[in-house]
Backbone as XML, in Angstrom:
<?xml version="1.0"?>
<chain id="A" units="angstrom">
  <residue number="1" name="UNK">
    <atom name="N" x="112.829" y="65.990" z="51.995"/>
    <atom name="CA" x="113.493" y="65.350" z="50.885"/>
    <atom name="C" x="114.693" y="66.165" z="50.410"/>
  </residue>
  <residue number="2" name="UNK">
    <atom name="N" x="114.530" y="67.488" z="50.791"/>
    <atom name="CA" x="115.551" y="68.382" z="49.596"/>
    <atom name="C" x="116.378" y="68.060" z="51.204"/>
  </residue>
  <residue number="3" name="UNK">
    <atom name="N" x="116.599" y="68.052" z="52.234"/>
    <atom name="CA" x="117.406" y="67.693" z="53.332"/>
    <atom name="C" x="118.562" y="66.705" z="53.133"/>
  </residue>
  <residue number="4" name="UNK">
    <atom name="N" x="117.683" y="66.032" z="52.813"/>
    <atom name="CA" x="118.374" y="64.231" z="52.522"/>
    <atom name="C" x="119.219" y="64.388" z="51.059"/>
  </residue>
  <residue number="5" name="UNK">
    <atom name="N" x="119.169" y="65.401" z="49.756"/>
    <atom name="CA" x="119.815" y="65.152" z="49.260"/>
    <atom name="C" x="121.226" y="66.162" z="49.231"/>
  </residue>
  <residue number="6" name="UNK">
    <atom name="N" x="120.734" y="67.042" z="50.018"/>
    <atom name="CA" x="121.974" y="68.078" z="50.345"/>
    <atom name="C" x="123.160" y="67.160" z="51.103"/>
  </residue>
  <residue number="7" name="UNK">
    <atom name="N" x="122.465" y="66.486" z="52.326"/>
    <atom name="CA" x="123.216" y="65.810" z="52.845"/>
    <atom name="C" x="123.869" y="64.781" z="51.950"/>
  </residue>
  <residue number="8" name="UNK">
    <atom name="N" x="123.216" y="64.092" z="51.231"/>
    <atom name="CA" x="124.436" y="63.329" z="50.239"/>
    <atom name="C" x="125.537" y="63.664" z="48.950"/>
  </residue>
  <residue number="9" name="UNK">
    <atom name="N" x="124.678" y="64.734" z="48.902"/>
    <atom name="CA" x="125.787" y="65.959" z="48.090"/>
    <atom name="C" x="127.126" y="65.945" z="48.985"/>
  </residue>
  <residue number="10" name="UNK">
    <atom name="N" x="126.760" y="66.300" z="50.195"/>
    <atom name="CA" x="127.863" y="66.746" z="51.180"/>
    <atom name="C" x="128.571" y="64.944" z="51.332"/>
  </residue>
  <residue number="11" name="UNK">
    <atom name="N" x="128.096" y="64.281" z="51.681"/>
    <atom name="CA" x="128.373" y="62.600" z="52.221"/>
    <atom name="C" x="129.553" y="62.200" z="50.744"/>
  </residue>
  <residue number="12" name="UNK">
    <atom name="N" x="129.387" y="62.600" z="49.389"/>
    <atom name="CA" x="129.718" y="62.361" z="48.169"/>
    <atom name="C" x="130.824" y="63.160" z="48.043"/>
  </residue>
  <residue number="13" name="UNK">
    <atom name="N" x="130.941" y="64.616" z="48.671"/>
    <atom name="CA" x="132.517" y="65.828" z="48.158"/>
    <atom name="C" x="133.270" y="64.885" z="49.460"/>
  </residue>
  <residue number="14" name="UNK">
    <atom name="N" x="133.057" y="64.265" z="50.739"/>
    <atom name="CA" x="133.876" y="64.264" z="51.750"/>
    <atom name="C" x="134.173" y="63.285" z="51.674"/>
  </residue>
  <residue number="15" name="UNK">
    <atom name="N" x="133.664" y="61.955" z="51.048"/>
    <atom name="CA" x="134.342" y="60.891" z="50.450"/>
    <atom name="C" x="135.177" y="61.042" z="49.198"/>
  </residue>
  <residue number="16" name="UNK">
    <atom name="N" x="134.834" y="61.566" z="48.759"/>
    <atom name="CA" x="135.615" y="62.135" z="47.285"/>
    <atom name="C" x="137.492" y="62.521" z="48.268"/>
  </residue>
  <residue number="17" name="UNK">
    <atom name="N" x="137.606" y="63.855" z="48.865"/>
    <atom name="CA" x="138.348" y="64.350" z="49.442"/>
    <atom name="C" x="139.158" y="63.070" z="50.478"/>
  </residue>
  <residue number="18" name="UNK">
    <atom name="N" x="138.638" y="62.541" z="51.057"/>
    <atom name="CA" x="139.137" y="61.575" z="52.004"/>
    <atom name="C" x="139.565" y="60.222" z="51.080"/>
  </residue>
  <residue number="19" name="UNK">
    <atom name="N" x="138.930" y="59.787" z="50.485"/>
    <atom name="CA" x="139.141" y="58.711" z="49.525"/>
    <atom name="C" x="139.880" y="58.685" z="48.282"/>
  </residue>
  <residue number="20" name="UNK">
    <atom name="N" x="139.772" y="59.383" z="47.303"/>
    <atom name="CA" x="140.134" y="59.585" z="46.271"/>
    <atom name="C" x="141.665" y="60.800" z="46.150"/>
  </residue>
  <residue number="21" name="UNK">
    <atom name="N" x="141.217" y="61.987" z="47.037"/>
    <atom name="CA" x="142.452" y="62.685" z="46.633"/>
    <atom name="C" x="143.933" y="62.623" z="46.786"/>
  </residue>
  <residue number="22" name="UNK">
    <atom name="N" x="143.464" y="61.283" z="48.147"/>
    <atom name="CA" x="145.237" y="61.297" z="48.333"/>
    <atom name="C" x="145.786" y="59.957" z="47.771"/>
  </residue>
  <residue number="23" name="UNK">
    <atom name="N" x="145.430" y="59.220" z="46.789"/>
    <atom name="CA" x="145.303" y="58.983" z="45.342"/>
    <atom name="C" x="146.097" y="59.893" z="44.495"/>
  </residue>
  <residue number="24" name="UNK">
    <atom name="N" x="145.490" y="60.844" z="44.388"/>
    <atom name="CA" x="145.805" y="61.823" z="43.228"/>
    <atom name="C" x="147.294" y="62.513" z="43.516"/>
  </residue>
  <residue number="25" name="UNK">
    <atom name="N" x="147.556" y="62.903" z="44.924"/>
    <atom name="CA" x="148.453" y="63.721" z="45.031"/>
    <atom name="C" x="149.691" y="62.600" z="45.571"/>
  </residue>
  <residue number="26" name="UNK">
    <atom name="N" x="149.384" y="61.089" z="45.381"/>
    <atom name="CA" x="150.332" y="60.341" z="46.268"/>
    <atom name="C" x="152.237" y="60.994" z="45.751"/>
  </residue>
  <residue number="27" name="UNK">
    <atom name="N" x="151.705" y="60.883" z="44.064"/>
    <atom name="CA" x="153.226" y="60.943" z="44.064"/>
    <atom name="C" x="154.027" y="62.670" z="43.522"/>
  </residue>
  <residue number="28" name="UNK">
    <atom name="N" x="152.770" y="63.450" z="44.019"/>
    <atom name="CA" x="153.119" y="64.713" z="43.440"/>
    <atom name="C" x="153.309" y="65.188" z="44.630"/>
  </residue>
  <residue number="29" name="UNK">
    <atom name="N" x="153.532" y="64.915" z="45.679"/>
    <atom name="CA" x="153.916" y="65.174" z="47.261"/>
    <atom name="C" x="155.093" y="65.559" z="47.841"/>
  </residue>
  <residue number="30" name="UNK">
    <atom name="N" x="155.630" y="64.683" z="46.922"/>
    <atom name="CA" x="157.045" y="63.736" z="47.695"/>
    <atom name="C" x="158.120" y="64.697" z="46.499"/>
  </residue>
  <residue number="31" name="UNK">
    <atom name="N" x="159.529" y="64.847" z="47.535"/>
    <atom name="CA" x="160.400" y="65.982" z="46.798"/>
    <atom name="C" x="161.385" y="64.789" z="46.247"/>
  </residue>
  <residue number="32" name="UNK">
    <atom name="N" x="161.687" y="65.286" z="45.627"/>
    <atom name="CA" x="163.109" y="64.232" z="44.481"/>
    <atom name="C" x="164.357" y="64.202" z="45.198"/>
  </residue>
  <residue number="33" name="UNK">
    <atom name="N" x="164.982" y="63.035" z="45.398"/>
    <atom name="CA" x="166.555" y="63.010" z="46.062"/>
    <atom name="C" x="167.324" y="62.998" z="44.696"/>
  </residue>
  <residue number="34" name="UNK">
    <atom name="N" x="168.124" y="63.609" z="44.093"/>
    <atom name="CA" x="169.175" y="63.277" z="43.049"/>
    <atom name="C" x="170.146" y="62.081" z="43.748"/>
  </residue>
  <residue number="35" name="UNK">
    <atom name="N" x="170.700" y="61.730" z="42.797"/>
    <atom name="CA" x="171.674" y="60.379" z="42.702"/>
    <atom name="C" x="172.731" y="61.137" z="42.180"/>
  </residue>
  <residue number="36" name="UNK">
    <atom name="N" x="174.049" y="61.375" z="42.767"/>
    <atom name="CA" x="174.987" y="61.920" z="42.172"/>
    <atom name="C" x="175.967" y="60.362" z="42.250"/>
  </residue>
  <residue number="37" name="UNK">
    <atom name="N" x="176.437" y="60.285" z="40.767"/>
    <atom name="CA" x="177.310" y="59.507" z="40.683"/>
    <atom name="C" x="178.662" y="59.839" z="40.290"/>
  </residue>
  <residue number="38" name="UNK">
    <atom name="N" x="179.160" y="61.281" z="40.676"/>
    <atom name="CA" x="180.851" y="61.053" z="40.468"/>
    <atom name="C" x="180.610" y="62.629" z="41.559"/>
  </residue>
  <residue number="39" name="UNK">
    <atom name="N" x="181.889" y="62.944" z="41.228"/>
    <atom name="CA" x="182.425" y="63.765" z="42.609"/>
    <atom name="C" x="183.393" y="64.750" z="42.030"/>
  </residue>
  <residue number="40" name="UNK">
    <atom name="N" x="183.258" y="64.914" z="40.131"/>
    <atom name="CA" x="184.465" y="65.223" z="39.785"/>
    <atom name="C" x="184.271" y="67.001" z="39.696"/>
  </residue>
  <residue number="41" name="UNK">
    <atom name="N" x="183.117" y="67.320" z="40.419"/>
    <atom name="CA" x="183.552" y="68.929" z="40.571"/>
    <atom name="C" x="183.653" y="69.601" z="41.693"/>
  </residue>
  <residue number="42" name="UNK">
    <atom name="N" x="183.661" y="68.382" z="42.679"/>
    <atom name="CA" x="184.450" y="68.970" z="43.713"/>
    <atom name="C" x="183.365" y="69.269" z="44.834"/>
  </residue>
  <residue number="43" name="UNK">
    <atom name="N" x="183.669" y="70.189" z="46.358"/>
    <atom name="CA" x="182.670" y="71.006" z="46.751"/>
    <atom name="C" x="182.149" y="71.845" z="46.060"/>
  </residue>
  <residue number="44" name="UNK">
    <atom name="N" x="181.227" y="72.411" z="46.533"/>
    <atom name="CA" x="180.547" y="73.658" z="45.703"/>
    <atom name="C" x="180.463" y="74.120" z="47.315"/>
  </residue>
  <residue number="45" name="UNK">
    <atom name="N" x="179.620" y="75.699" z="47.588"/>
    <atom name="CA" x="178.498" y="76.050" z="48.362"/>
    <atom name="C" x="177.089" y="75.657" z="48.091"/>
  </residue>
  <residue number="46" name="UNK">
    <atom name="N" x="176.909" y="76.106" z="49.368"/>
    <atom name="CA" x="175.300" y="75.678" z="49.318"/>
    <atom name="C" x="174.477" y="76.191" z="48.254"/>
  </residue>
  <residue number="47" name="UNK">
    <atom name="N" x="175.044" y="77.786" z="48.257"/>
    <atom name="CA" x="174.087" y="78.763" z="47.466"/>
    <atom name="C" x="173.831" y="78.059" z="45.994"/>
  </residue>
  <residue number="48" name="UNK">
    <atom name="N" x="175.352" y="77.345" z="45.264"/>
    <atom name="CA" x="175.005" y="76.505" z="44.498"/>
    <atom name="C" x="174.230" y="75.183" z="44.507"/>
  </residue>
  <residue number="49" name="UNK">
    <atom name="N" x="174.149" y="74.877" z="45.596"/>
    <atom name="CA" x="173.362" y="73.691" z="45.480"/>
    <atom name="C" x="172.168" y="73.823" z="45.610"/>
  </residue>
  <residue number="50" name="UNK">
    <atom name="N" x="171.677" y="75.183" z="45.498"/>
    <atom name="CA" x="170.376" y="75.411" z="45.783"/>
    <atom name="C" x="169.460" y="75.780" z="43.731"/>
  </residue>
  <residue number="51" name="UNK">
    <atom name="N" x="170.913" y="75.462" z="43.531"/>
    <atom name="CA" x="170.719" y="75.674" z="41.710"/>
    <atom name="C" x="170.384" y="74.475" z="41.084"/>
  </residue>
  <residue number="52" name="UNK">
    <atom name="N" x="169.568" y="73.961" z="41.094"/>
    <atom name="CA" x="169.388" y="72.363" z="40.330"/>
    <atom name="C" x="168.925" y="72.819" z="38.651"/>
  </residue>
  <residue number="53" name="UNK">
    <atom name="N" x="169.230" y="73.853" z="38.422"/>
    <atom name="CA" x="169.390" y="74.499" z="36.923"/>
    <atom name="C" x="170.691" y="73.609" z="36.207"/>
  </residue>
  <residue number="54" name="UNK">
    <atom name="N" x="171.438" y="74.204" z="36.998"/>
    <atom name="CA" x="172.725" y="74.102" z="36.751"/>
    <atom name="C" x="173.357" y="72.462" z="36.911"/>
  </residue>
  <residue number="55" name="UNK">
    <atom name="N" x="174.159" y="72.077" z="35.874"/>
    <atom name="CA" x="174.449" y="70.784" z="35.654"/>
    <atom name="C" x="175.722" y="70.169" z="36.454"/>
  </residue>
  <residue number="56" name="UNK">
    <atom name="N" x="176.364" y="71.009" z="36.813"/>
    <atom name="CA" x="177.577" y="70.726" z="37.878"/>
    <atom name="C" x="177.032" y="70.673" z="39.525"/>
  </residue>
  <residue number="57" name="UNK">
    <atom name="N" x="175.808" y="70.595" z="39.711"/>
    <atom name="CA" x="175.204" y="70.425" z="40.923"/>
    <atom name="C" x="175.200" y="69.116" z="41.171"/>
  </residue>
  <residue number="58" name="UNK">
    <atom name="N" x="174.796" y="68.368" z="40.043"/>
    <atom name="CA" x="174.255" y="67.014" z="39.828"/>
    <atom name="C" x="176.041" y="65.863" z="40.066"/>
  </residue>
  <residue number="59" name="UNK">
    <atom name="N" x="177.123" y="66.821" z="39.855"/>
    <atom name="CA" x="178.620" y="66.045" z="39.720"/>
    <atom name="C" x="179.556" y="66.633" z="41.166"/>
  </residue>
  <residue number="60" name="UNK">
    <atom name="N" x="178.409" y="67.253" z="42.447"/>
    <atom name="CA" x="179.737" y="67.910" z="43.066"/>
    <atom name="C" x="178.968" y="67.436" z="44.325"/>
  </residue>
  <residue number="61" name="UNK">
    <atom name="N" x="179.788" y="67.876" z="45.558"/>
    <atom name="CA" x="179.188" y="67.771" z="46.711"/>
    <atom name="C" x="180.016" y="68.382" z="47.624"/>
  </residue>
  <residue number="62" name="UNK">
    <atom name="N" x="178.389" y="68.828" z="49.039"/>
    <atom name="CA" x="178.148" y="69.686" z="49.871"/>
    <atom name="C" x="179.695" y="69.684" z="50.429"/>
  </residue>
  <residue number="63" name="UNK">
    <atom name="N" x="179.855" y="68.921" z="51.202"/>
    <atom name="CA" x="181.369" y="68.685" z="52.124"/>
    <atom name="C" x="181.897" y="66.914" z="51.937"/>
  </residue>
  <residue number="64" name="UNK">
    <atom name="N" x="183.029" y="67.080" z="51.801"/>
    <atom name="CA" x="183.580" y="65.883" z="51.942"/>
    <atom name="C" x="185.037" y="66.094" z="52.329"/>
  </residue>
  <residue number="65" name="UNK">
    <atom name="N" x="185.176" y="65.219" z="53.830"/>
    <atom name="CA" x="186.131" y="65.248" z="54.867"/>
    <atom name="C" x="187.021" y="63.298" z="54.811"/>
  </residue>
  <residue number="66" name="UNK">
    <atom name="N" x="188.307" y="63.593" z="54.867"/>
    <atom name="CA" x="188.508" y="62.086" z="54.432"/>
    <atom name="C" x="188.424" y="61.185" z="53.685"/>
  </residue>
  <residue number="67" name="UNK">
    <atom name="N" x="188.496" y="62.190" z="52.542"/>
    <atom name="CA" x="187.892" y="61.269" z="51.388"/>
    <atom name="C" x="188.667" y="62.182" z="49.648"/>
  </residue>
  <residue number="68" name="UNK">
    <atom name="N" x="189.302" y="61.318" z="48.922"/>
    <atom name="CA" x="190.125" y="61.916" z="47.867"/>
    <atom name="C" x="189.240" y="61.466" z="46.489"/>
  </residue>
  <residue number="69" name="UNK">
    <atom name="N" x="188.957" y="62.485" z="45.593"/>
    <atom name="CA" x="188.559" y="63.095" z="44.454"/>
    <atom name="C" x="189.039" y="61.931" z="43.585"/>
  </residue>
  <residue number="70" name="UNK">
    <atom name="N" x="188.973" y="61.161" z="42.888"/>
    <atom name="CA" x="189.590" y="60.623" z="41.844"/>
    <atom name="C" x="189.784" y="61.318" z="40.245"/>
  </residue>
  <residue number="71" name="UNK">
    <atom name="N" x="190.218" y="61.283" z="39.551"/>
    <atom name="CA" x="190.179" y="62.256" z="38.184"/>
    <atom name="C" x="189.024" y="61.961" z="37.556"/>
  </residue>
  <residue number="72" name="UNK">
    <atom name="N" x="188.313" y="60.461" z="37.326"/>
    <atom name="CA" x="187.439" y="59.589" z="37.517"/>
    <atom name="C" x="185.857" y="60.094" z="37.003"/>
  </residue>
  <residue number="73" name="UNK">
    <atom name="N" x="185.982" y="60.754" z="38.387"/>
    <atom name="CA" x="184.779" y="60.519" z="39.603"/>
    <atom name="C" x="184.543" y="60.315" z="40.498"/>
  </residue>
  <residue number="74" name="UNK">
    <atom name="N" x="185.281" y="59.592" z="41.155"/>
    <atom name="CA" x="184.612" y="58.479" z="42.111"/>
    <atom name="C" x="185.216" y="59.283" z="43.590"/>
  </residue>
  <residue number="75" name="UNK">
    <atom name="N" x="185.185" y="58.572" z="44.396"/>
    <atom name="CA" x="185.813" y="58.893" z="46.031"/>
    <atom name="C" x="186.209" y="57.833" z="46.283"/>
  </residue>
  <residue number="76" name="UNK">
    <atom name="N" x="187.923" y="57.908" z="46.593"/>
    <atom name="CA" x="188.355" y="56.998" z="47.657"/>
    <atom name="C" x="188.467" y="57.461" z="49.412"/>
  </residue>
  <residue number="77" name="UNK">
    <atom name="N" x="188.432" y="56.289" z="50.113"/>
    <atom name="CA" x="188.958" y="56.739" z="51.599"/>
    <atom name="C" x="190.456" y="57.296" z="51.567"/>
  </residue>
  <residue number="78" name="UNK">
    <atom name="N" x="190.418" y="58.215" z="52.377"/>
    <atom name="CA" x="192.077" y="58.849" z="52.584"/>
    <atom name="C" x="192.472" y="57.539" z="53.457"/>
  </residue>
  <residue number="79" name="UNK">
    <atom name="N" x="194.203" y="57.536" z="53.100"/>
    <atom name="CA" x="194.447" y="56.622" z="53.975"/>
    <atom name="C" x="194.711" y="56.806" z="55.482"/>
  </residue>
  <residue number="80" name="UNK">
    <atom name="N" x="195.000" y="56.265" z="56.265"/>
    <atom name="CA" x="195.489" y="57.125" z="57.333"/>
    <atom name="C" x="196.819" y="57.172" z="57.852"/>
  </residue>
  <residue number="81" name="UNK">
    <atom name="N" x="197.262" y="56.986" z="59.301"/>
    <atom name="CA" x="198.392" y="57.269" z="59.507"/>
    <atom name="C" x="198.920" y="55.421" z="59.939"/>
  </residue>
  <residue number="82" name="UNK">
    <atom name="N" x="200.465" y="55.336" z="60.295"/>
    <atom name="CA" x="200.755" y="54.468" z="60.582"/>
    <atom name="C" x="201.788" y="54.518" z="61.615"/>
  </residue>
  <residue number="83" name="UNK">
    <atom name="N" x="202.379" y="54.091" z="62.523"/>
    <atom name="CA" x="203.115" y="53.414" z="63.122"/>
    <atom name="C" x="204.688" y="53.426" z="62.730"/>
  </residue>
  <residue number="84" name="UNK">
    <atom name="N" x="205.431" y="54.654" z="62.795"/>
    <atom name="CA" x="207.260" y="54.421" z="62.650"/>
    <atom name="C" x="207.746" y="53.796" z="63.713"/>
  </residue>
  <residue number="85" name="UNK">
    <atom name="N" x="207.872" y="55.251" z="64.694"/>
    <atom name="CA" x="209.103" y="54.784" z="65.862"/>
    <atom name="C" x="208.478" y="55.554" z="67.206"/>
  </residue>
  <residue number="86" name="UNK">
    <atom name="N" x="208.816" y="55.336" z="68.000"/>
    <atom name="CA" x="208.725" y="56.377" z="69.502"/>
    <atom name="C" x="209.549" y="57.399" z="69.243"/>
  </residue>
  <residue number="87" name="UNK">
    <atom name="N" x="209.271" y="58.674" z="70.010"/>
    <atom name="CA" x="209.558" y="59.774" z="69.747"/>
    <atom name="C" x="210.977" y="59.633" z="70.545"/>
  </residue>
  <residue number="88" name="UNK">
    <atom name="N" x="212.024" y="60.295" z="69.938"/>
    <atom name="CA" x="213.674" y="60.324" z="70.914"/>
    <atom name="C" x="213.573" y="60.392" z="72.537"/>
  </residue>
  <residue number="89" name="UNK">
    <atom name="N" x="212.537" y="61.398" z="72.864"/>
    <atom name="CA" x="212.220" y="61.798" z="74.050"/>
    <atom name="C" x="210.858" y="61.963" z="74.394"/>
  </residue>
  <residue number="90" name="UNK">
    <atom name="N" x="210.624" y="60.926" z="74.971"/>
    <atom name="CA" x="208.766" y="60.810" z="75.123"/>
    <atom name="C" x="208.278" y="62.105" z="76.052"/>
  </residue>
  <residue number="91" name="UNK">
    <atom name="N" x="209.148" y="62.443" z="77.068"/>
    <atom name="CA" x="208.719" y="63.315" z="78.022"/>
    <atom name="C" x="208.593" y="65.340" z="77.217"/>
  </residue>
  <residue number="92" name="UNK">
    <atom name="N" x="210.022" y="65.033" z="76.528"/>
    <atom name="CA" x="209.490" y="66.437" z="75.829"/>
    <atom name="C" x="208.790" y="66.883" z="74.139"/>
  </residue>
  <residue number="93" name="UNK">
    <atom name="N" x="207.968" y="67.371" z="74.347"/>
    <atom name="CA" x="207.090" y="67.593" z="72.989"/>
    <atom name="C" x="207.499" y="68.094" z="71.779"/>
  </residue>
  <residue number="94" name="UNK">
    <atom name="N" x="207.790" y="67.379" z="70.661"/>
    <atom name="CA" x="208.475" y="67.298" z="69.740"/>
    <atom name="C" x="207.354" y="67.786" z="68.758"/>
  </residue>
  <residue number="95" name="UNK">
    <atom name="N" x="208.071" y="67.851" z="67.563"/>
    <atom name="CA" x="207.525" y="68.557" z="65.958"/>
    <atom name="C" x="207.915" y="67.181" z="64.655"/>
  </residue>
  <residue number="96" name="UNK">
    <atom name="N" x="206.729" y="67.054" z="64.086"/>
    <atom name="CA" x="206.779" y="66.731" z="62.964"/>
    <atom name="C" x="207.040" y="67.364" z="61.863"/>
  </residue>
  <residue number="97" name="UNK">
    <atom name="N" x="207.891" y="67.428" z="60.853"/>
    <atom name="CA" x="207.501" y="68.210" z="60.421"/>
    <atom name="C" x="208.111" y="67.303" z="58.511"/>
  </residue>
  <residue number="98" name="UNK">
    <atom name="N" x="206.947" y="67.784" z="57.676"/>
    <atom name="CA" x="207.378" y="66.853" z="56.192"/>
    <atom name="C" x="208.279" y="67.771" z="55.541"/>
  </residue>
  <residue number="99" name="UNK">
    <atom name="N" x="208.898" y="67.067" z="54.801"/>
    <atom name="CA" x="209.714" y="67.129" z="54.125"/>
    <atom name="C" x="209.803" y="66.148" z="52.665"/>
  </residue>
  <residue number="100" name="UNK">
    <atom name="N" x="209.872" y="66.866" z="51.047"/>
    <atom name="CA" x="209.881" y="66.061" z="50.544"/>
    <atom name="C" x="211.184" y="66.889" z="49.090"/>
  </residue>
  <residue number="101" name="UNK">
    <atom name="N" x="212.231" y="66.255" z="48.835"/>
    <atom name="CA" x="213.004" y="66.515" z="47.973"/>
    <atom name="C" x="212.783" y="66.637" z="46.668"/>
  </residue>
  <residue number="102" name="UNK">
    <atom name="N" x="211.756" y="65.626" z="46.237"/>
    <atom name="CA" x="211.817" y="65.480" z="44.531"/>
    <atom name="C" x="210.419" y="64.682" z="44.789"/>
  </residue>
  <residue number="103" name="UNK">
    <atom name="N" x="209.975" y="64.399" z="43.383"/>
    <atom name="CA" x="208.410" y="64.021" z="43.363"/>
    <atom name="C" x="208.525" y="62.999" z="43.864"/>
  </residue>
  <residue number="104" name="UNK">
    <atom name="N" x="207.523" y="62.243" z="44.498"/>
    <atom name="CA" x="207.317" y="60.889" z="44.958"/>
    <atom name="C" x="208.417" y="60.670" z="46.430"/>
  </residue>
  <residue number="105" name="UNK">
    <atom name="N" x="208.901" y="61.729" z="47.103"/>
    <atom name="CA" x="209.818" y="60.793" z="48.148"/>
    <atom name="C" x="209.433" y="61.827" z="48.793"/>
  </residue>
  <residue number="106" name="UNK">
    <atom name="N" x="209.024" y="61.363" z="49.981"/>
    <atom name="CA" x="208.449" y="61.763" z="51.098"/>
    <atom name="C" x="209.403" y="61.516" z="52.442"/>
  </residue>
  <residue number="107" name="UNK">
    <atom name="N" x="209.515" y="62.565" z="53.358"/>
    <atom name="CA" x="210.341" y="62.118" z="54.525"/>
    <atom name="C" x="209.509" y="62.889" z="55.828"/>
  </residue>
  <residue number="108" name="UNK">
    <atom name="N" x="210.242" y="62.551" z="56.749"/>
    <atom name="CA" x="209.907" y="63.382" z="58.015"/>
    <atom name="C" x="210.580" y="63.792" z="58.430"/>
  </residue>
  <residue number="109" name="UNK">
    <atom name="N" x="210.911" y="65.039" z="59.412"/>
    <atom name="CA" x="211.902" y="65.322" z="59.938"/>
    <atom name="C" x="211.316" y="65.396" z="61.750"/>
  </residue>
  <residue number="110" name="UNK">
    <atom name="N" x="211.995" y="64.880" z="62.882"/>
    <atom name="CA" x="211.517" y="64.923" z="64.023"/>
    <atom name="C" x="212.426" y="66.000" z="64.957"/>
  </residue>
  <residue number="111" name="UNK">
    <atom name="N" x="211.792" y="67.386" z="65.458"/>
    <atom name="CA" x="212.224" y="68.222" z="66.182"/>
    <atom name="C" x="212.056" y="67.872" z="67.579"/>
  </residue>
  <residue number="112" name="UNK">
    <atom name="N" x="212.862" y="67.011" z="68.450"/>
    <atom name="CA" x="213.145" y="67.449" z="70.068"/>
    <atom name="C" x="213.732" y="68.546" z="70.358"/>
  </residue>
  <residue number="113" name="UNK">
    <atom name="N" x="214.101" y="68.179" z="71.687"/>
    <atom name="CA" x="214.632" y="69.420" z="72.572"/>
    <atom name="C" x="216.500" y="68.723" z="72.084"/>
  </residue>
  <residue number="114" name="UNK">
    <atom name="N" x="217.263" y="69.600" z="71.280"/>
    <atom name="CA" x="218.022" y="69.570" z="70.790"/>
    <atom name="C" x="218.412" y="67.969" z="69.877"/>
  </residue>
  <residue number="115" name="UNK">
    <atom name="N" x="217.572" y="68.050" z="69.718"/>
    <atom name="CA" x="217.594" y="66.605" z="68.789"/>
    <atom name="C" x="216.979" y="67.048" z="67.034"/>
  </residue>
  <residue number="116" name="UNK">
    <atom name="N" x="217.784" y="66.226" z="66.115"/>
    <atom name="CA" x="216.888" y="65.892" z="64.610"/>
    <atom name="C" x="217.016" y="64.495" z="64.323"/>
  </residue>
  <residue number="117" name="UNK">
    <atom name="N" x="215.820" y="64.018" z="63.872"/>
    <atom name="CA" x="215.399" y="62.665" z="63.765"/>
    <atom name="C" x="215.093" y="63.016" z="62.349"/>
  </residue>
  <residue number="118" name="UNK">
    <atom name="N" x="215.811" y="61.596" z="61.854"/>
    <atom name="CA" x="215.171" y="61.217" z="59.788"/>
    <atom name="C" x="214.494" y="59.977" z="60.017"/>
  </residue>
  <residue number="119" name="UNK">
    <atom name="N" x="213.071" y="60.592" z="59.244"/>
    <atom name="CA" x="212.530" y="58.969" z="59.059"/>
    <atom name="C" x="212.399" y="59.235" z="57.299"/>
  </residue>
  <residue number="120" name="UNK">
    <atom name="N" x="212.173" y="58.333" z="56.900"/>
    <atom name="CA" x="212.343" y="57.982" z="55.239"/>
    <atom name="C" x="210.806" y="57.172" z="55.259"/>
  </residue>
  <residue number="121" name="UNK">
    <atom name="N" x="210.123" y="58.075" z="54.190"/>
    <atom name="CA" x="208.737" y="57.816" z="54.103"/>
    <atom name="C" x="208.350" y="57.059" z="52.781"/>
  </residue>
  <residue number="122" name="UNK">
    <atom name="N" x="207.570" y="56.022" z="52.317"/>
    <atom name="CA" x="207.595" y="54.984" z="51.411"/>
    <atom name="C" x="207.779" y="55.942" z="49.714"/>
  </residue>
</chain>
C-alpha cells in the first residue's frame, strides 16, 4: 500500500511539471522586441544598444545604409542615380567629379583624357 501511494505522489509532481508548468512560464520565456518609432538619434554602437536603461536606445538604430534621417523621425529612401549623357569618350576612363557654387545648385564636372564636360544638376 505505502508502494502505491509513493508512486502517485510521484504520478501527481510529473503531471504537475509536464502539464501545468509550461502554463506558468508561457509568457515569462519569451524576450521583448522594442518597436522603435523614429530614427531621430541616429546610429548608435552596439555597446549602446546593449543599454535598454537608456532612453535614446529606444529612438536610434544599429546601421542604416540608403536611407535619410528626417528631422521628424522618420526614414526616407535615398534617392538614387539617374541617366544624363554618355561619357565624351566611352573607351577612356573618365572622373566625376561634384561641384556645387551656392546652396541648392548642384553641378558635375566630367574629366576625360583632355576633355571638361558641364552638366547642370536640378
Amino acid at each position: 500500500m505505502r508502494k502505491l501511494t509513493i508512486f502517485y505522489w510521484l504520478l501527481t509532481i510529473v503531471l504537475f511539471a509536464f502539464l501545468l508548468l509550461p502554463f506558468y512560464f508561457a509568457g515569462k520565456a519569451r524576450a521583448e522586441t522594442a518597436i522603435i518609432n523614429s530614427f531621430n538619434r541616429g546610429e548608435i554602437t552596439p555597446e549602446l544598444l546593449a543599454r535598454q536603461d537608456l532612453r535614446s536606445v529606444y529612438s536610434a538604430v544599429r546601421l542604416m545604409e540608403n536611407f535619410y534621417v528626417q528631422t521628424h523621425g522618420g526614414a526616407s529612401k535615398r534617392p538614387g542615380t539617374y541617366y544624363i549623357a554618355e561619357s565624351a569618350d566611352s573607351e577612356v576612363v573618365g572622373r566625376l567629379i561634384g561641384f556645387g557654387h551656392s546652396t541648392g545648385t548642384n553641378n558635375v564636372l566630367e574629366f576625360g583624357d583632355k576633355t571638361i564636360r558641364f552638366y547642370k544638376g536640378n
